[in-house]
C-alpha positions in Angstrom: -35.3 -31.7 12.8 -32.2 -33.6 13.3 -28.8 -31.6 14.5 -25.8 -33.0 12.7 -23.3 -32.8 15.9 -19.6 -31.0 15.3 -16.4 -33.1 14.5 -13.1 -32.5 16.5 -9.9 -31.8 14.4 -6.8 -32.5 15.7 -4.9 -28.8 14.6 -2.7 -26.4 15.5 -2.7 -22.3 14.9 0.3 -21.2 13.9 2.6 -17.9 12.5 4.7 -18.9 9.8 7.1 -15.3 8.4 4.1 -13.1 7.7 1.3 -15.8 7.2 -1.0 -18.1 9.6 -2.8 -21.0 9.3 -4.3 -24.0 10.5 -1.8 -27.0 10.4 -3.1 -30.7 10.6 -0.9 -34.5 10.9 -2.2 -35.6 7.5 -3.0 -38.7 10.0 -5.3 -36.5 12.1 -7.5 -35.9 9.6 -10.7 -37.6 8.9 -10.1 -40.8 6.9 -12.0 -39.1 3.9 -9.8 -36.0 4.0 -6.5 -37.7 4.5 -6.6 -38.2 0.7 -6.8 -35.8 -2.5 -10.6 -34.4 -3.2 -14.1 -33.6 -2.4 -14.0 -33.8 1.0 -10.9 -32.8 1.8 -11.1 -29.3 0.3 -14.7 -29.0 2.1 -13.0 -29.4 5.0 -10.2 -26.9 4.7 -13.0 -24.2 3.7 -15.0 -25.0 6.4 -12.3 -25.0 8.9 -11.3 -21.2 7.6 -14.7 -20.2 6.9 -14.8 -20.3 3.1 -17.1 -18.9 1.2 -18.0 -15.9 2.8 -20.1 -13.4 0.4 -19.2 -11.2 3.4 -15.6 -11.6 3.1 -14.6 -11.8 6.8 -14.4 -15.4 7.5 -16.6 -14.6 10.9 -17.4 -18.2 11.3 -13.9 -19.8 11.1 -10.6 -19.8 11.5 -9.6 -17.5 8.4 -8.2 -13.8 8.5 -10.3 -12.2 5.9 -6.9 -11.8 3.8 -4.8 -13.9 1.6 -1.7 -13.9 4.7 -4.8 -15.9 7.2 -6.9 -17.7 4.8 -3.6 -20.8 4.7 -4.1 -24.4 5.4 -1.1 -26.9 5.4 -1.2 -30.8 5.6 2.0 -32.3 7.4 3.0 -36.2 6.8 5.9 -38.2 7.6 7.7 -38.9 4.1 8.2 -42.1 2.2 11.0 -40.3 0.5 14.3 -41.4 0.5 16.3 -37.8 2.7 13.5 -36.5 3.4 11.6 -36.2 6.7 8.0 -35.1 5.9 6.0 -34.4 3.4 4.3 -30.5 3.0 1.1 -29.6 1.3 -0.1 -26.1 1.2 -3.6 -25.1 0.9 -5.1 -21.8 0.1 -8.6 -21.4 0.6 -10.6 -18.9 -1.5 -12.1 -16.2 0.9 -15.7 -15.6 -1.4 -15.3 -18.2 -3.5 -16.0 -22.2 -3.1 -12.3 -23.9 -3.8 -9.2 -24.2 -2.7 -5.9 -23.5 -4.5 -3.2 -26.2 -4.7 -1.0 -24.7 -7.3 1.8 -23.4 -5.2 3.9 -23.2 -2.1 3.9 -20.8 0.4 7.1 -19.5 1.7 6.4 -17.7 4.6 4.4 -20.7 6.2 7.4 -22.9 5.3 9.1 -21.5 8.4 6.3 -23.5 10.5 6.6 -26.7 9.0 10.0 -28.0 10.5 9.0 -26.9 14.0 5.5 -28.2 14.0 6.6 -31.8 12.6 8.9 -31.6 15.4 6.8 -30.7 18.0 4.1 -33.2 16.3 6.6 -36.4 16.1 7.1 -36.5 12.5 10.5 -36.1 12.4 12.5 -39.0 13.6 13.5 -38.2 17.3 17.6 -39.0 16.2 17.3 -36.4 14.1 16.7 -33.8 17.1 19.6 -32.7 19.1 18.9 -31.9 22.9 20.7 -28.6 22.1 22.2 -26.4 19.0 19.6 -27.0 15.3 17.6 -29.2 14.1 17.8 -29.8 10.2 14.5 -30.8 9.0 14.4 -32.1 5.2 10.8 -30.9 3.7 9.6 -32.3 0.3 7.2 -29.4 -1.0 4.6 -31.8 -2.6 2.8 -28.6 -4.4 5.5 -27.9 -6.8 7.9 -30.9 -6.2 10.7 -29.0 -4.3 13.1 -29.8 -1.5 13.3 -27.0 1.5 16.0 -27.5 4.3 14.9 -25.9 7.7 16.9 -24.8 10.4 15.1 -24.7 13.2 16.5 -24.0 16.7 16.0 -26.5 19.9 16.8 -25.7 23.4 16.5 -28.5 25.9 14.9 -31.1 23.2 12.1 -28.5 22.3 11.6 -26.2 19.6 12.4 -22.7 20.6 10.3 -19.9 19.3 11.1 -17.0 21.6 14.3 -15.0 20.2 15.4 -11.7 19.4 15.2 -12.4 15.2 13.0 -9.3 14.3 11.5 -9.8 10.6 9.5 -6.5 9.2 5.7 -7.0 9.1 5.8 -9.0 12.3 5.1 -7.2 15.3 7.0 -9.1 17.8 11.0 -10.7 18.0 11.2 -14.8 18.0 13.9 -17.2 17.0 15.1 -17.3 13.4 14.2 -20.3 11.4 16.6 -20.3 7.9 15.2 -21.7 4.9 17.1 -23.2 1.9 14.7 -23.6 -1.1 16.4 -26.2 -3.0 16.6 -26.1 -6.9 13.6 -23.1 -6.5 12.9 -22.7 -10.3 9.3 -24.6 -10.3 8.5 -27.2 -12.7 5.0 -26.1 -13.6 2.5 -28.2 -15.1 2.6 -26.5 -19.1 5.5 -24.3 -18.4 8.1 -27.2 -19.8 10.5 -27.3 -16.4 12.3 -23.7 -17.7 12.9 -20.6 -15.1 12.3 -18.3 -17.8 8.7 -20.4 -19.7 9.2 -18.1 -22.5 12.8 -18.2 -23.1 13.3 -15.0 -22.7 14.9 -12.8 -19.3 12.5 -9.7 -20.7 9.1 -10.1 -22.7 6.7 -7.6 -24.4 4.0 -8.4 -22.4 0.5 -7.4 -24.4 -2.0 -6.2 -21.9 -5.4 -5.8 -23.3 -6.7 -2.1 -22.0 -3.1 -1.4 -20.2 -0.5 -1.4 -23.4 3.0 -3.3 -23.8 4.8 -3.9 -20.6 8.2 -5.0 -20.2 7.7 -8.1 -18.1 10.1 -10.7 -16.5 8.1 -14.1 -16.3 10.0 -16.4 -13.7 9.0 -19.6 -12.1 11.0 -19.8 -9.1 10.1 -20.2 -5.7 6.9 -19.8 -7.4 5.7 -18.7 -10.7 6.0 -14.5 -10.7 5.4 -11.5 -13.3 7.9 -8.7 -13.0 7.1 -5.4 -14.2 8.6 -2.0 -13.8 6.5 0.3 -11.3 6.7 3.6 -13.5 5.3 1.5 -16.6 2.3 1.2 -14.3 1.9 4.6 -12.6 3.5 3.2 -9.6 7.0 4.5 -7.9 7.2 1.2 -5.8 6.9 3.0 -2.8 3.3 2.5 -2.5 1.5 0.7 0.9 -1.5 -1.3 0.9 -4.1 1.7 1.0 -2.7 3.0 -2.2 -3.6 0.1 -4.3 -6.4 -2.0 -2.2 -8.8 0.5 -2.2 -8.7 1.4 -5.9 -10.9 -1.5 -7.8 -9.1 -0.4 -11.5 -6.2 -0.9 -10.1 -6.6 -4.3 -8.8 -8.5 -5.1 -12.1 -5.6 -4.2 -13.9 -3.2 -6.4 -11.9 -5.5 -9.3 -12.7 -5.9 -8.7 -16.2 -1.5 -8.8 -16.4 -1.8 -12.0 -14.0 -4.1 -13.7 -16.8 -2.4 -12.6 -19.7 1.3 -13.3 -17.9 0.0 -16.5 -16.9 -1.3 -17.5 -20.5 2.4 -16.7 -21.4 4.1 -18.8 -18.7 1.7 -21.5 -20.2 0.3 -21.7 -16.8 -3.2 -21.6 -18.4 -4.8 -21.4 -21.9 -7.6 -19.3 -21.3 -7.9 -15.9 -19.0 -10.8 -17.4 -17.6 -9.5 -20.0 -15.8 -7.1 -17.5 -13.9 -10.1 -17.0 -12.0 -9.8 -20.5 -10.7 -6.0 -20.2 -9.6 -5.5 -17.0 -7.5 -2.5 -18.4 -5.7 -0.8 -18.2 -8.9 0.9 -16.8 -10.6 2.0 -13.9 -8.5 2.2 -10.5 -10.4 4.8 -7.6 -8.7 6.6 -4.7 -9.6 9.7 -3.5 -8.9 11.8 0.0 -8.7 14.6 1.3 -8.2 15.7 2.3 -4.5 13.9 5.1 -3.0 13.3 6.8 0.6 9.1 5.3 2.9 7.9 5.1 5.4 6.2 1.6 6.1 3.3 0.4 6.9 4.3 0.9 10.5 5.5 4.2 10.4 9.6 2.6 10.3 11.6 4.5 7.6 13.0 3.0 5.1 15.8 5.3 3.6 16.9 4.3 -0.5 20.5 3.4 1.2 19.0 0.9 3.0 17.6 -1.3 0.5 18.9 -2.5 -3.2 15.6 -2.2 -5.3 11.8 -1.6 -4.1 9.4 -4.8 -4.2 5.1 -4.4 -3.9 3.7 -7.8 -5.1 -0.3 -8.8 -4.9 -1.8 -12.4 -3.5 -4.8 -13.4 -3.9 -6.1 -9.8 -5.8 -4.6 -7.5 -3.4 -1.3 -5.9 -2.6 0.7 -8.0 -0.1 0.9 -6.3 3.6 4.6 -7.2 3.3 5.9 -10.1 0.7 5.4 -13.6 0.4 8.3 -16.2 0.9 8.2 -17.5 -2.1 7.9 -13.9 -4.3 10.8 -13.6 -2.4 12.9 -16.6 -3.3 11.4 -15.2 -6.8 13.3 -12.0 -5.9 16.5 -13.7 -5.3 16.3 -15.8 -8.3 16.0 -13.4 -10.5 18.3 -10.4 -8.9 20.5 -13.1 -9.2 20.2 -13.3 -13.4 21.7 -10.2 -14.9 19.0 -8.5 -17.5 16.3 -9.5 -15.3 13.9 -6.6 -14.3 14.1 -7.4 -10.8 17.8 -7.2 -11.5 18.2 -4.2 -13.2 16.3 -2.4 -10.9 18.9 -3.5 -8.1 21.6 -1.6 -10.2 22.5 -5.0 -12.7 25.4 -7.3 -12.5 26.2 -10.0 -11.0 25.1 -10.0 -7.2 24.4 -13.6 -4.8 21.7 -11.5 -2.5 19.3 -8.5 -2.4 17.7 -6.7 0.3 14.5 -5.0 -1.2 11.9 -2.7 0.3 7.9 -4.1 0.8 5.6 -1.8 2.5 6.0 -3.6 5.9 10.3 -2.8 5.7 13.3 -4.7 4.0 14.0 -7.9 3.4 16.6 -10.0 2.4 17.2 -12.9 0.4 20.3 -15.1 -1.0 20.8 -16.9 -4.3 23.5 -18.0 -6.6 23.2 -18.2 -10.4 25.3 -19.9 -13.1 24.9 -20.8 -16.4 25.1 -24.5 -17.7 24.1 -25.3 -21.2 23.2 -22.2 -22.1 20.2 -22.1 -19.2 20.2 -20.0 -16.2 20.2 -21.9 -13.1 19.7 -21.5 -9.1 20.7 -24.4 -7.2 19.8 -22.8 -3.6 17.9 -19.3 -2.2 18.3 -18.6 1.1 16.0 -16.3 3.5 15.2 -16.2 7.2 11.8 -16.3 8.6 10.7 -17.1 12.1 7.4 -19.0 13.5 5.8 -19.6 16.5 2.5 -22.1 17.7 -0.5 -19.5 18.5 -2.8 -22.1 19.4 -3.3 -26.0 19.4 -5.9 -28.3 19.9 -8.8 -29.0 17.8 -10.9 -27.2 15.6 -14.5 -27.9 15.2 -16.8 -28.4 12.1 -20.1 -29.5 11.2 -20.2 -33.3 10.5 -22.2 -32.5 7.1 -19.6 -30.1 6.3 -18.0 -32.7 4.5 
């Protein structure tokens, strides 16, 4: 029989916050993938190794969890202040599609330096020394993110001392501003709060009543109080990803939270959009010890913050749950708020089972309507790997 040969990708591995993936030049791709579709989502699974019944993603480049199983698609922008254009991919691990309903924030951090490095960003725009400020349009959700990124002798630097819990080693701090963060979902009318409301009675078939805060920014995310659940919100990934009623439950509030945010009409087709919403719940300070055995005392931290992706608990917490964080720590009578103690605050440093992070945003009212013009984190990045990746030429 004939053997269809491989194709060479043009790509690069990279660590964005907590999160890798495989980044492409939307002009390295194959002409058939360099537009919205078929092929361009058989592609991306292929590359990462989607789907695997086995759930390992042996044969590609895919982590097994929802931080590794990323793809993003970086383009030079036709927009007027903007330098490139970002699309964020995330590729079911057992299941045959990928999910282009969100951002993700920690892999935000990569995009500014690898359009750098890549010649996307116009070289005027680089200074030989001191930061480069690289305008991102976020073309999953329609957002602006300004990226900071450090250069040292006309290159990107990624070695630093910026340490950022859940990532093992120090490397130079990249600062995100996630511009006007509350999303404008498809069916959720353009609002922060979809339902009108700060708090909702959230009906939970088989769980009860839940006090829920239902926010889209940053990207759409379910609040709910940790003790409601039988949580304390001090809980690591163990404690949750090994118990299958747990995670059923969390999907069942995703579906029914998302049929409230008018992010879909039926549970079933929650099924077909993992990446969001995000569900998460928060407490009120407390003394852990993290995931890597760092303690985390209750003075250290203003509220406590476990949110799943993709089904399971997060090893840490994703960029955008965070600028979620901020946005609504930010709104007094929130959830996430009043577990950080209420009032008015313009940053948060929460507890995830990795360590602390923290986060910056400034609410005001106008018109009646909350509103966050800017959140503000850190993260750092750093290239693992570049060159090409291969795939089967019928893969495609």
């Amino acid at each position: 029989m004939a053997h269809v040969p491989q194709v060479k990708v043009p790509a690069t591995y990279l660590r964005g916050g907590t999160s890798k993936g495989v980044f492409f030049r939307l002009q390295d791709l194959p002409e058939r993938a360099q537009v919205p579709g078929e092929a361009r989502d058989r592609l991306l699974m292929r590359v990462i190794g989607s789907p695997d019944p086995y759930g390992k993603q042996i044969d590609g480049m895919g982590g097994a969890t929802s931080s590794t199983s990323k793809t993003v698609i970086v383009g030079k922008s036709s927009r007027p202040d903007h330098d490139v254009d970002y699309l964020f991919g995330q590729v079911s691990i057992d299941s045959a599609f990928v999910d282009w309903s969100g951002n993700c924030g920690n892999l935000s951090a990569a995009v500014g330096p690898f359009a750098i490095s890549g010649g996307l960003v116009d070289a005027s725009r680089v200074p030989r020394d001191g930061v480069a400020v690289v305008r991102i349009w976020q073309a999953n959700i329609g957002k602006t993110i300004i990226a900071h990124v450090p250069v040292t002798n006309g290159q990107v630097q990624e070695t630093g001392d910026f340490e950022l819990d859940g990532v093992t080693f120090p490397a130079a701090e990249v600062q995100l501003e996630f511009m006007d963060p509350a999303a404008e979902e498809e069916g959720a009318g353009g609002s922060m709060f979809p339902t009108g409301n700060l708090v909702d009675d959230l009906e939970v078939p088989g769980v009860g009543t839940l006090k829920a805060t239902m926010i889209n920014a940053g990207i759409p995310t379910i609040f709910v109080n940790a003790e409601a659940i039988g949580y304390t919100g001090t809980e690591l990934q163990d404690a949750i990803n090994g118990d299958a009623k747990a995670l059923a439950m969390f999907e069942t509030i995703r579906a029914h939270g998302a049929i409230r945010m008018g992010l879909i009409k039926d549970v079933s087709e929650a099924a077909k959009r993992q990446h969001t919403p995000k569900v998460a719940f928060v407490a009120r300070p407390a003394d852990y010890v993290s995931s890597s055995g760092k303690k985390v005392g209750a003075g250290d931290v203003d509220l406590l913050v476990r949110a799943l992706s993709m089904g399971k608990l997060h090893h840490a917490m994703m960029g955008t749950a965070a600028v979620a964080i901020g946005t609504a720590a930010a709104i007094p009578g929130t959830l996430v708020n009043l577990a950080a103690g209420g009032g008015n605050r313009n940053a948060v440093r929460f507890g995830h089972p990795s360590g602390t992070l923290r986060v910056g945003a400034e609410a005001s009212q106008e018109n009646g309507e909350w509103v966050v013009r800017k959140a503000i984190m850190s993260r750092s990045a750093r290239v693992l790997m570049e060159g090409w990746v291969r795939v089967p030429g019928d893969a495609f």
